[in-house]
Structure formats: structure tokens, C-alpha cells
BASE-236180 format. One record per residue: residue number from 1; x, y negated, z negated of N, C-alpha, C in turn. Coordinates in steps of 0.2 Angstrom, whole numbers. Layout:
<atoms>
+-----+-------+-------+-------+-------+-------+-------+-------+-------+-------+
|  nr |   n_X |   n_Y |   n_Z |  ca_X |  ca_Y |  ca_Z |   c_X |   c_Y |   c_Z |
+-----+-------+-------+-------+-------+-------+-------+-------+-------+-------+
| NUM |     X |     Y |     Z |     X |     Y |     Z |     X |     Y |     Z |
...
+-----+-------+-------+-------+-------+-------+-------+-------+-------+-------+
</atoms>
This chain:
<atoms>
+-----+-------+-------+-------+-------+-------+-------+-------+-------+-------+
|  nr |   n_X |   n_Y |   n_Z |  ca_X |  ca_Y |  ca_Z |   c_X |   c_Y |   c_Z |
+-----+-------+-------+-------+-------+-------+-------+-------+-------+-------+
|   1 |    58 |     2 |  -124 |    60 |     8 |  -128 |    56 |     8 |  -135 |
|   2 |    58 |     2 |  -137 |    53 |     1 |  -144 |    47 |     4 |  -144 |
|   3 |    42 |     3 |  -138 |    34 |     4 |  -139 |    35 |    12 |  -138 |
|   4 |    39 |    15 |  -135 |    39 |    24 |  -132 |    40 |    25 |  -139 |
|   5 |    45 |    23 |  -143 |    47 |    25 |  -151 |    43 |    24 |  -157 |
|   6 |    37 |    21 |  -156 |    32 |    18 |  -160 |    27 |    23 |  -159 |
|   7 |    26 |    27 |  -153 |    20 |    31 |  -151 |    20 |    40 |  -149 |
|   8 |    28 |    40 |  -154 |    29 |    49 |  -156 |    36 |    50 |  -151 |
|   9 |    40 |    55 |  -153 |    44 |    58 |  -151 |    42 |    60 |  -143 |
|  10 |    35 |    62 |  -140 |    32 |    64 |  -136 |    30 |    58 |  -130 |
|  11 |    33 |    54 |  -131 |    27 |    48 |  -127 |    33 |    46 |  -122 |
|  12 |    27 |    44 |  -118 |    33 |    41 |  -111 |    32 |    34 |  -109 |
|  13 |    34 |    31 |  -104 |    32 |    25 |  -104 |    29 |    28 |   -97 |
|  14 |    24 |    24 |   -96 |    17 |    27 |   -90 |    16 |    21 |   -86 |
|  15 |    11 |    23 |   -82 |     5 |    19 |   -79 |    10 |    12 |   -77 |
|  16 |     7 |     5 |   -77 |    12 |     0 |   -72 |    18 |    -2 |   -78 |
|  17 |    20 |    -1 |   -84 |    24 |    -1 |   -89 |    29 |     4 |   -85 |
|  18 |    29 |    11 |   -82 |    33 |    14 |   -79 |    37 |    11 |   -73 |
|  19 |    29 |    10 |   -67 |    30 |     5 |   -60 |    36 |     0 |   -65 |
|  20 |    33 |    -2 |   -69 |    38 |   -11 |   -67 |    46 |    -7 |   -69 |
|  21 |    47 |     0 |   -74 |    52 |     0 |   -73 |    58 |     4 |   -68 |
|  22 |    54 |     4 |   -64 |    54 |    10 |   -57 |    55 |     3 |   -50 |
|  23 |    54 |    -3 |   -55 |    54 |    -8 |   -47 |    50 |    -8 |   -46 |
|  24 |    43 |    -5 |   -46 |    37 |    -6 |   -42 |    34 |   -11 |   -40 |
|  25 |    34 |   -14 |   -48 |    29 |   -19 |   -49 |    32 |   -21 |   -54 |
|  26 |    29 |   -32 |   -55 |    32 |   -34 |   -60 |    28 |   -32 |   -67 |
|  27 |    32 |   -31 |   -72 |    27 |   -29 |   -79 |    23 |   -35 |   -82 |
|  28 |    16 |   -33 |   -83 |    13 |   -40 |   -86 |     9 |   -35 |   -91 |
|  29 |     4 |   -40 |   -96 |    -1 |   -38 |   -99 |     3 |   -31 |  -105 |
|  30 |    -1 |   -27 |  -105 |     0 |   -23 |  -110 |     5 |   -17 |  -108 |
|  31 |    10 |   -14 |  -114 |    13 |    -9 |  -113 |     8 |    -3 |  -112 |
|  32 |    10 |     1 |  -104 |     7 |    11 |  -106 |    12 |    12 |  -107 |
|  33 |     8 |    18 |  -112 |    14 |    24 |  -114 |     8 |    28 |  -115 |
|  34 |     9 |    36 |  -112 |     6 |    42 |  -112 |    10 |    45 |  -116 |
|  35 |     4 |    48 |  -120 |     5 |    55 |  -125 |     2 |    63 |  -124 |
|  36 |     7 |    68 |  -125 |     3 |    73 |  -123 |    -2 |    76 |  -128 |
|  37 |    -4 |    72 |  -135 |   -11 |    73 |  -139 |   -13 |    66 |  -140 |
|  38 |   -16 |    65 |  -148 |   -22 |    61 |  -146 |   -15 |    56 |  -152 |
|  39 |   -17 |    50 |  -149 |   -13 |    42 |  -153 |   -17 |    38 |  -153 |
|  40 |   -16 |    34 |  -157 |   -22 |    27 |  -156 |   -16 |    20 |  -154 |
|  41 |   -22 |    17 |  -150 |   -17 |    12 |  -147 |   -14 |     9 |  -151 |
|  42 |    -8 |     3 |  -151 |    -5 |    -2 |  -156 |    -6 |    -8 |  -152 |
|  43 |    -4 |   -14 |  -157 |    -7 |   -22 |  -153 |    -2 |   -22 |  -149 |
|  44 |    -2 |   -23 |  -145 |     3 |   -24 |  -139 |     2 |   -18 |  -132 |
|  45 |     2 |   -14 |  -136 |     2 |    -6 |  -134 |    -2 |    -2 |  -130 |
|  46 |    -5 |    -1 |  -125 |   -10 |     2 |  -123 |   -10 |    12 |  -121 |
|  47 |   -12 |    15 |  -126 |   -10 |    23 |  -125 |   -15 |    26 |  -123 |
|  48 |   -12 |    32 |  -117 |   -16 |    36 |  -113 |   -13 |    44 |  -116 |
|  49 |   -18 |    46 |  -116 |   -19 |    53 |  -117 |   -19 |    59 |  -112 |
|  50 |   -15 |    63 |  -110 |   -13 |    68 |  -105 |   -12 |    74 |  -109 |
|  51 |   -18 |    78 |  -105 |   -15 |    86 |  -106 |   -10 |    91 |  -100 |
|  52 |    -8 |    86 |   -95 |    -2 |    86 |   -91 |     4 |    83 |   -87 |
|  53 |     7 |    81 |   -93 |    12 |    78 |   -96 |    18 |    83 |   -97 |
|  54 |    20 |    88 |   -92 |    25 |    93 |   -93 |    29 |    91 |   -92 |
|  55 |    36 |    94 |   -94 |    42 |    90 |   -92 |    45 |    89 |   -84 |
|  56 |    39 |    93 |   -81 |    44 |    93 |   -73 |    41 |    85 |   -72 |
|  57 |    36 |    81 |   -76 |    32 |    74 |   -69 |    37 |    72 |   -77 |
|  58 |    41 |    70 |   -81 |    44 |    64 |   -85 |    53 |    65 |   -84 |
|  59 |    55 |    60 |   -84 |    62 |    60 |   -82 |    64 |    53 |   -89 |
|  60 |    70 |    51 |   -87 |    73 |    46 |   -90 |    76 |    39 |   -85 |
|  61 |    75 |    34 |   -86 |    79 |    29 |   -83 |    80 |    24 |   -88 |
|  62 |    87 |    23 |   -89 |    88 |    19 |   -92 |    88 |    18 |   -98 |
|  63 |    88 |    25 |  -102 |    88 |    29 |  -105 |    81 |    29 |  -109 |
|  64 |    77 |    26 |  -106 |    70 |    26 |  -108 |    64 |    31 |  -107 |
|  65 |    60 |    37 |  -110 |    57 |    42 |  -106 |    53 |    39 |  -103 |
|  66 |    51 |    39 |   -97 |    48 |    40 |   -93 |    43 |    43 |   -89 |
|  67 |    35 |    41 |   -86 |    34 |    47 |   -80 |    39 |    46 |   -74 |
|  68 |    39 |    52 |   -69 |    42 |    51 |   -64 |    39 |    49 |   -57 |
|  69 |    43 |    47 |   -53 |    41 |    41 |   -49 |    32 |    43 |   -47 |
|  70 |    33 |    50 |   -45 |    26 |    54 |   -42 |    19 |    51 |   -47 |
|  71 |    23 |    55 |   -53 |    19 |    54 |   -58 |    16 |    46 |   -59 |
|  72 |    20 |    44 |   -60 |    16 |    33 |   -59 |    14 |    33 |   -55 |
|  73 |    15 |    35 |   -48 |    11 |    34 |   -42 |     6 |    35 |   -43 |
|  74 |     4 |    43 |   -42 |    -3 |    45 |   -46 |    -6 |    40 |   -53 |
|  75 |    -5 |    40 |   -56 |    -9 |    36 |   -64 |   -11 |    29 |   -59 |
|  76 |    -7 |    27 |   -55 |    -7 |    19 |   -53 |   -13 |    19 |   -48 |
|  77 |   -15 |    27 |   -44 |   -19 |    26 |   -38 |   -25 |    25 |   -43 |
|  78 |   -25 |    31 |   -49 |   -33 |    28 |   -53 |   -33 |    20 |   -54 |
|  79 |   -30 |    16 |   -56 |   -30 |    11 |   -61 |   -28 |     3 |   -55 |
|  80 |   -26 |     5 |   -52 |   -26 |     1 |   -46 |   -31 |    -2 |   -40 |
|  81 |   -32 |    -7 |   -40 |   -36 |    -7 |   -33 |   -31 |    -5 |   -26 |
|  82 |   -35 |     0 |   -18 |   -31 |     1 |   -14 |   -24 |    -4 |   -13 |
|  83 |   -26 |   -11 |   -11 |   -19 |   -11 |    -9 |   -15 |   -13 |   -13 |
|  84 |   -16 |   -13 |   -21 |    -9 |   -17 |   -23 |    -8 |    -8 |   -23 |
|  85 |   -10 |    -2 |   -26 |    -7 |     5 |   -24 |    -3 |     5 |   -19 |
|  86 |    -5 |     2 |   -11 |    -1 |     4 |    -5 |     5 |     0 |    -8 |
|  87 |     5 |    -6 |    -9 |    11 |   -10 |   -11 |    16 |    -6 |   -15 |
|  88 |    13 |    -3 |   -19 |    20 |    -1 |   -26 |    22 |     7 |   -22 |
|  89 |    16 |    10 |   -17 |    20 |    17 |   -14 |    23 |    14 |   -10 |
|  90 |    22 |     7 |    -5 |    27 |     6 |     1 |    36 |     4 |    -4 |
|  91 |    35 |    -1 |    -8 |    42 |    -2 |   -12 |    44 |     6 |   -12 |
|  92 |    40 |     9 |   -16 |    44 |    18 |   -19 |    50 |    21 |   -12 |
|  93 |    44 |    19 |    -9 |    45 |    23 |    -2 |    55 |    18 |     0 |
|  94 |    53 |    13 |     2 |    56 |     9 |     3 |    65 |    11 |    -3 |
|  95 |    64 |     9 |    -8 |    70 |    11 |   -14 |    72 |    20 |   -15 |
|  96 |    69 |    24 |    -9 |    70 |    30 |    -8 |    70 |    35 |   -14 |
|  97 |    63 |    31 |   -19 |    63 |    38 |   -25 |    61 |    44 |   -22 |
|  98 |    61 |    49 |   -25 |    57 |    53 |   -22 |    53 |    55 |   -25 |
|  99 |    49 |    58 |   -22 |    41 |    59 |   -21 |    39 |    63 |   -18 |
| 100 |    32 |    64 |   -19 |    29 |    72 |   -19 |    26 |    71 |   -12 |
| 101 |    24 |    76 |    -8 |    22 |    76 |    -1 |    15 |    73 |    -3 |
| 102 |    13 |    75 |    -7 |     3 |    74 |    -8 |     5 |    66 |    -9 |
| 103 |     8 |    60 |   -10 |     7 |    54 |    -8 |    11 |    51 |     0 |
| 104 |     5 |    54 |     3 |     5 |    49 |     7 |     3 |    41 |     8 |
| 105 |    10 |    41 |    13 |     7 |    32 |    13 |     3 |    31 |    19 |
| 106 |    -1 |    25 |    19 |    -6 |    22 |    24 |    -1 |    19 |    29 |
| 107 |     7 |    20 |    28 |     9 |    17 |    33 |    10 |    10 |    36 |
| 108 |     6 |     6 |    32 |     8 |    -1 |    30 |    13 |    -3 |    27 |
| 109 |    13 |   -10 |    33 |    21 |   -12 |    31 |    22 |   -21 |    26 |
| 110 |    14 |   -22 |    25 |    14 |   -28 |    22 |     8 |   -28 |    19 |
| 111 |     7 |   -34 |    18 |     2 |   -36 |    11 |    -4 |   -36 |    17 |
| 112 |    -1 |   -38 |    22 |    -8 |   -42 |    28 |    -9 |   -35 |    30 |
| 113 |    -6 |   -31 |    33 |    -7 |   -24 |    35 |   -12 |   -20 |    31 |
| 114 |   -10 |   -20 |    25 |   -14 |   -17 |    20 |   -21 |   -20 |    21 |
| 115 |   -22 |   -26 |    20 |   -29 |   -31 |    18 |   -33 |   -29 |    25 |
| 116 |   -31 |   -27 |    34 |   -34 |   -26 |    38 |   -34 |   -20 |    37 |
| 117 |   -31 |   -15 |    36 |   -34 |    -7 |    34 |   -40 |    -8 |    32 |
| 118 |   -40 |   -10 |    24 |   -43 |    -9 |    18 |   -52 |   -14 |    23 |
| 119 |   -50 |   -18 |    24 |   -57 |   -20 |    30 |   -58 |   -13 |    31 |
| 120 |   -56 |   -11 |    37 |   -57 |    -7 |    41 |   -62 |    -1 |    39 |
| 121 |   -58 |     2 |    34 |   -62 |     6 |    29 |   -71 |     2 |    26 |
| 122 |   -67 |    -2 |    22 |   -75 |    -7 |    20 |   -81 |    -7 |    24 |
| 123 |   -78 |    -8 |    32 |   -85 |   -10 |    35 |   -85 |    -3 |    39 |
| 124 |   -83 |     2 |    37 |   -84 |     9 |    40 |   -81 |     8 |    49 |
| 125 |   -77 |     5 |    50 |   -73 |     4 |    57 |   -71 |    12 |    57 |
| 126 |   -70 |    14 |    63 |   -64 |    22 |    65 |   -58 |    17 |    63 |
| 127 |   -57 |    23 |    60 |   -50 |    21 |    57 |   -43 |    23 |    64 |
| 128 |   -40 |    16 |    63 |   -34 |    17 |    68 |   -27 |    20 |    65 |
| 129 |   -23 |    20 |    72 |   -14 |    24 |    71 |   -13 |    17 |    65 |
| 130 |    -8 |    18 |    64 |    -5 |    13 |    59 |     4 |    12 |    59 |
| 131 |     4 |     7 |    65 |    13 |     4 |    64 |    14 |    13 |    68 |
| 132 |    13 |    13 |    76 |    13 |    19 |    80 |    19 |    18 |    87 |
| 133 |    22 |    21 |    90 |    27 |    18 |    93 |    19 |    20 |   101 |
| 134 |    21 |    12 |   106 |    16 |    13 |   111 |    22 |     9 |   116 |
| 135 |    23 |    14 |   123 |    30 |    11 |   126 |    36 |    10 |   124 |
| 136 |    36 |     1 |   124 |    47 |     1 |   119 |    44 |    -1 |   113 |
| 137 |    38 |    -2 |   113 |    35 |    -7 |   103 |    32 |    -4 |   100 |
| 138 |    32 |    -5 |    95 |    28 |    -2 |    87 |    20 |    -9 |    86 |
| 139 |    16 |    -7 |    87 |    11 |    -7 |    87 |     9 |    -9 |    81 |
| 140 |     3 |   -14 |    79 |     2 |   -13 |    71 |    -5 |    -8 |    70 |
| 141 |    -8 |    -8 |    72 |   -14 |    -4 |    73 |   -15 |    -3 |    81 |
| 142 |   -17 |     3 |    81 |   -19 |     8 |    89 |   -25 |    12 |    88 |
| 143 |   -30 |    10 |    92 |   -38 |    15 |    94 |   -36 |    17 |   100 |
| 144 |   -31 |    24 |   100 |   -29 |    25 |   107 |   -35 |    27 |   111 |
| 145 |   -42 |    30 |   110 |   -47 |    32 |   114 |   -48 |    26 |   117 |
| 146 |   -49 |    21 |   114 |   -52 |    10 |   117 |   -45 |    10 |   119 |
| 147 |   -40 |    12 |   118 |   -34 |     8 |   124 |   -35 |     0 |   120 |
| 148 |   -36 |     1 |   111 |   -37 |    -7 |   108 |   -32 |    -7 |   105 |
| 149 |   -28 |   -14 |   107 |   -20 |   -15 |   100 |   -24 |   -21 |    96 |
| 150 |   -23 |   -19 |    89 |   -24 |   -26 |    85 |   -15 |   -27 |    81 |
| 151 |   -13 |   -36 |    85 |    -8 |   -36 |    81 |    -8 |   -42 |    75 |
| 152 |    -5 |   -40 |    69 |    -5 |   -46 |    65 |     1 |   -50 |    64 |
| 153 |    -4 |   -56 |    66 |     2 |   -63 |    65 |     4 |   -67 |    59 |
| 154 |     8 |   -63 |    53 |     9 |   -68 |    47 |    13 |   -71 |    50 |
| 155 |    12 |   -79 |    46 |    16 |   -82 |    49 |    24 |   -85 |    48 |
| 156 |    26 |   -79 |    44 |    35 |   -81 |    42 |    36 |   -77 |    47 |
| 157 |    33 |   -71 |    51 |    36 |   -67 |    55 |    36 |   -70 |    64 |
| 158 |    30 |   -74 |    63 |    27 |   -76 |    71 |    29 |   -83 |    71 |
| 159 |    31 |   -88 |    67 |    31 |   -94 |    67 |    36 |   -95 |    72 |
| 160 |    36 |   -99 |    76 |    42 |  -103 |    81 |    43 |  -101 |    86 |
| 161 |    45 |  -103 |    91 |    46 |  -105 |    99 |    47 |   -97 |    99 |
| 162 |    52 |   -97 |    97 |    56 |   -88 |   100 |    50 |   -83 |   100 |
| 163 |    48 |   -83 |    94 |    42 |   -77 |    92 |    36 |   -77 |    96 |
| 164 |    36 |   -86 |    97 |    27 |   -85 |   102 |    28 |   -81 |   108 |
| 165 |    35 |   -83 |   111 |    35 |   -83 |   117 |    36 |   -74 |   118 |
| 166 |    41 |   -70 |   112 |    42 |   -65 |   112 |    34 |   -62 |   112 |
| 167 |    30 |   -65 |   108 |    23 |   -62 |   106 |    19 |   -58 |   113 |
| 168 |    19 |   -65 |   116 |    16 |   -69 |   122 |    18 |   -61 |   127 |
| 169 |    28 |   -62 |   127 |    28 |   -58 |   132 |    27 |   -49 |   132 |
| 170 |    27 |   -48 |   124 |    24 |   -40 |   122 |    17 |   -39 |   124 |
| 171 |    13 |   -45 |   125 |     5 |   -43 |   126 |     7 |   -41 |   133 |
| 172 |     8 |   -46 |   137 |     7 |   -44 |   144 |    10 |   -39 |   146 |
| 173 |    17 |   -36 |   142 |    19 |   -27 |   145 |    14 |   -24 |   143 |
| 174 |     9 |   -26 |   137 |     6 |   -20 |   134 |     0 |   -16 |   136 |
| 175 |     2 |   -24 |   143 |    -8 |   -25 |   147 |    -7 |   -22 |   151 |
| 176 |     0 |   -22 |   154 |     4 |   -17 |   161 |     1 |    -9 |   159 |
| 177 |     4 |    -8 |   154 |     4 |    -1 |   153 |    -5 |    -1 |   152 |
| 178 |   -10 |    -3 |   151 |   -17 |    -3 |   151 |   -21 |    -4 |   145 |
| 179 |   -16 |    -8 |   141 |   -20 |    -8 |   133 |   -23 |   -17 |   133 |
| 180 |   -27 |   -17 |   128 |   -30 |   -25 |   127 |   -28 |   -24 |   121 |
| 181 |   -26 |   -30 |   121 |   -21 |   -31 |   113 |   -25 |   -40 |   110 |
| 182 |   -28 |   -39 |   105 |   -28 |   -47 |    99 |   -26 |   -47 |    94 |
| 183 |   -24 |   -53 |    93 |   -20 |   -56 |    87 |   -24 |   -59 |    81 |
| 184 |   -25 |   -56 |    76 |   -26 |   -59 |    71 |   -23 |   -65 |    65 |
| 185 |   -27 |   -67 |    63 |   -22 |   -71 |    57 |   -24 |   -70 |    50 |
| 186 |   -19 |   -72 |    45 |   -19 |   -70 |    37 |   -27 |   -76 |    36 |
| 187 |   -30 |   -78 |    39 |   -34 |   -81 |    37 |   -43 |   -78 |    39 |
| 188 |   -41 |   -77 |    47 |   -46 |   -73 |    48 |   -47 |   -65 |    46 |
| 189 |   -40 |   -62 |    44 |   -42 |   -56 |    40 |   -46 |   -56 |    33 |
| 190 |   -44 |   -62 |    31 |   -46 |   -62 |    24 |   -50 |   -69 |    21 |
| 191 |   -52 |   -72 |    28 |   -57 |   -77 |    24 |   -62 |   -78 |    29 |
| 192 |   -62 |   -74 |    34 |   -67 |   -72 |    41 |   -70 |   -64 |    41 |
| 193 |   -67 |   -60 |    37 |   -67 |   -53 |    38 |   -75 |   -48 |    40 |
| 194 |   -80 |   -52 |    37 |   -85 |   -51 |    40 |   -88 |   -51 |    47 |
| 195 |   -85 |   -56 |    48 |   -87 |   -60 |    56 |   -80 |   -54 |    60 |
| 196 |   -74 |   -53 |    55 |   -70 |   -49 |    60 |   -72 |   -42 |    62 |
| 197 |   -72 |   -40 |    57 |   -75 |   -31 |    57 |   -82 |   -33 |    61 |
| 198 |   -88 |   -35 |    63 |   -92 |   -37 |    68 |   -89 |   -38 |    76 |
| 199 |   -83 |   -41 |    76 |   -82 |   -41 |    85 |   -76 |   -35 |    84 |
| 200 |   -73 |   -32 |    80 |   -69 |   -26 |    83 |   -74 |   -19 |    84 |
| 201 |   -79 |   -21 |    81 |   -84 |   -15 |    81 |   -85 |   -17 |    87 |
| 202 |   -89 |   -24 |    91 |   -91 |   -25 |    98 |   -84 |   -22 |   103 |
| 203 |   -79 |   -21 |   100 |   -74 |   -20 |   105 |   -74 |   -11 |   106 |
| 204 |   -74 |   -10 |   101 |   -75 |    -4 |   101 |   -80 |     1 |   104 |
| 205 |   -84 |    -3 |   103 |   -91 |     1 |   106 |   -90 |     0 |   114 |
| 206 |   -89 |    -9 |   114 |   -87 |    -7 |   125 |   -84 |    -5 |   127 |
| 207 |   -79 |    -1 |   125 |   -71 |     3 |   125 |   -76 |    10 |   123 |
| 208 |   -83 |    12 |   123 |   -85 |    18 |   122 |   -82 |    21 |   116 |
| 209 |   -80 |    19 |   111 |   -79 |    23 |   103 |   -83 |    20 |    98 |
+-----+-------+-------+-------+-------+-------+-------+-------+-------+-------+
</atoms>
């Protein structure tokens, strides 16, 4: 509150200074706060300057002015890289603020989820469904033209006797119904990722896409 009242009558708490106080994200480094003319920053402080900063995108919580959830979302898509952005809209999504139709989510339901999208993109793959229902299961990614499932296994979720075997027996219905389905790891999405986007690409081209 102190920093909003050091930086005008007009100033909000903004940018991840707002997220962290929205839950988004935790607050680190430097305070935002947005103003609707010109401020010069303070030590601690870091100020943005907005010529649309109306009242319908700033709200109050906690009695602190603030942007609204929409509005942090947007400032955060500039200022962020994509996936910790998917992160703070899946939380928003998740604690039910509301928000504007124009933020859509990618649909991701984790950190690993995101980081195999964000591949996907990088190595210019056709982008798949995302967390799509196929049969009785929710699928993590689906190229329904290739009839290709890629599912991710972090390992809090897949660890242990129960889950392999669960695992094990989702592939084989998923083969029944006509799909090929592989299983990635947190390790070859993100310390193989090269070598990976190269054989989903070979997978996809045999599958004609």
C-alpha cells in the first residue's frame, strides 16, 4: 500500500506486484505500480505508465488499488515468458476470478504440460487438442488426423505400482479404440527436447500429417 501511496493518488498496484496480490504468483524483486501520467520510478519501486488505466480494468483488494484480474493478466502476457504466463492464468482460472473471454487458456494443466506445448510451438510441430476427452479419458495432447496420444508422466502423478499398471491399462483401451499413444518424461521434454520434437515430427509425418 505504502508504494501505491508514494506514487500519486492515481496509481495501482500492477504487473506481478498485482499477480502476487491476486495469488498468481509469489512476489519477488521490485514493486509495479501503474500510473495514468508520467512518474519517475522510486528505489524499490518500478513505475509503468498507461494511457488505459480506466476505471472499469482497476478494482480494490484488500483495500489496496489495484489492476483487475484481466488487466494483470494482460501486463503479465507482455512481461513474462509463455509458460510461467500459462501458470499465473491456469492459478486465475483455477481461484475462479473473473476474466475476460480474450484470455484464453492453452488448456494446460501443469508446468510439464506447458514446457511440451511451448516445445511444440518452438520446433513449429502442428499444434495438438490439449487435455481433450477421447473415449472414458482425458488425454494430455491428441493429433486426431495421426490417431497420435502423447501422454506426460510427472512422476508424483505416475509413480507407483497402482498408476503404472493404471497407465499400462489406458494405453491398451486407447489402442482398442485405434490410437498410438507415447509416454514422455519431465526429463526428456526438457533436457532431450531437441531429439523429441525430431521423432514426433517422424511420427507425424507416418501418420500423413
Amino acid at each position: 500500500m505504502a508504494a501505491v501511496l508514494a506514487c500519486g493518488p492515481d496509481a495501482v498496484l500492477s504487473h506481478t506486484s498485482a499477480a502476487a496480490l491476486w495469488q498468481l504468483l509469489p512476489q519477488r524483486g521490485f514493486v509495479h505500480v501503474t500510473v495514468p501520467g508520467s512518474h519517475r520510478s522510486r528505489a524499490g519501486i518500478r513505475v509503468h505508465r498507461s494511457r488505459t488505466l480506466f476505471p472499469s480494468v482497476v478494482t480494490r483488494r484488500d483495500g489496496i488499488p489495484v489492476t483487475a484480474p484481466s488487466r494483470t493478466l494482460a501486463d503479465l502476457r507482455r512481461l513474462l515468458p509463455q509458460q510461467q504466463f500459462a501458470a499465473a492464468l491456469r492459478q486465475a482460472e483455477f481461484l475462479q476470478l473473473p476474466l475476460d473471454a480474450v484470455l484464453e487458456s492453452d488448456r494446460t494443466r501443469s508446468e510439464l504440460e506447458a514446457r511440451f506445448l511451448a516445445l511444440c510451438r518452438r520446433h513449429r510441430l502442428p499444434q495438438p487438442e490439449v487435455n481433450v476427452p477421447l473415449g472414458p479419458f482425458t488425454v494430455d495432447f491428441l493429433w486426431p488426423a495421426a490417431r497420435l496420444v502423447v501422454e506426460l508422466d510427472g512422476y508424483r502423478a505416475h509413480a507407483g505400482r497402482t498408476a503404472f499398471e493404471a497407465d499400462r491399462a489406458r494405453d491398451v483401451e486407447l489402442k482398442t479404440l485405434g490410437y498410438d499413444v507415447i509416454r514422455l518424461t519431465w526429463q526428456q521434454v526438457t533436457a532431450r527436447s531437441t531429439d523429441l520434437a525430431l521423432a514426433v515430427r517422424r511420427l507425424l509425418r507416418a501418420c500423413g500429417q
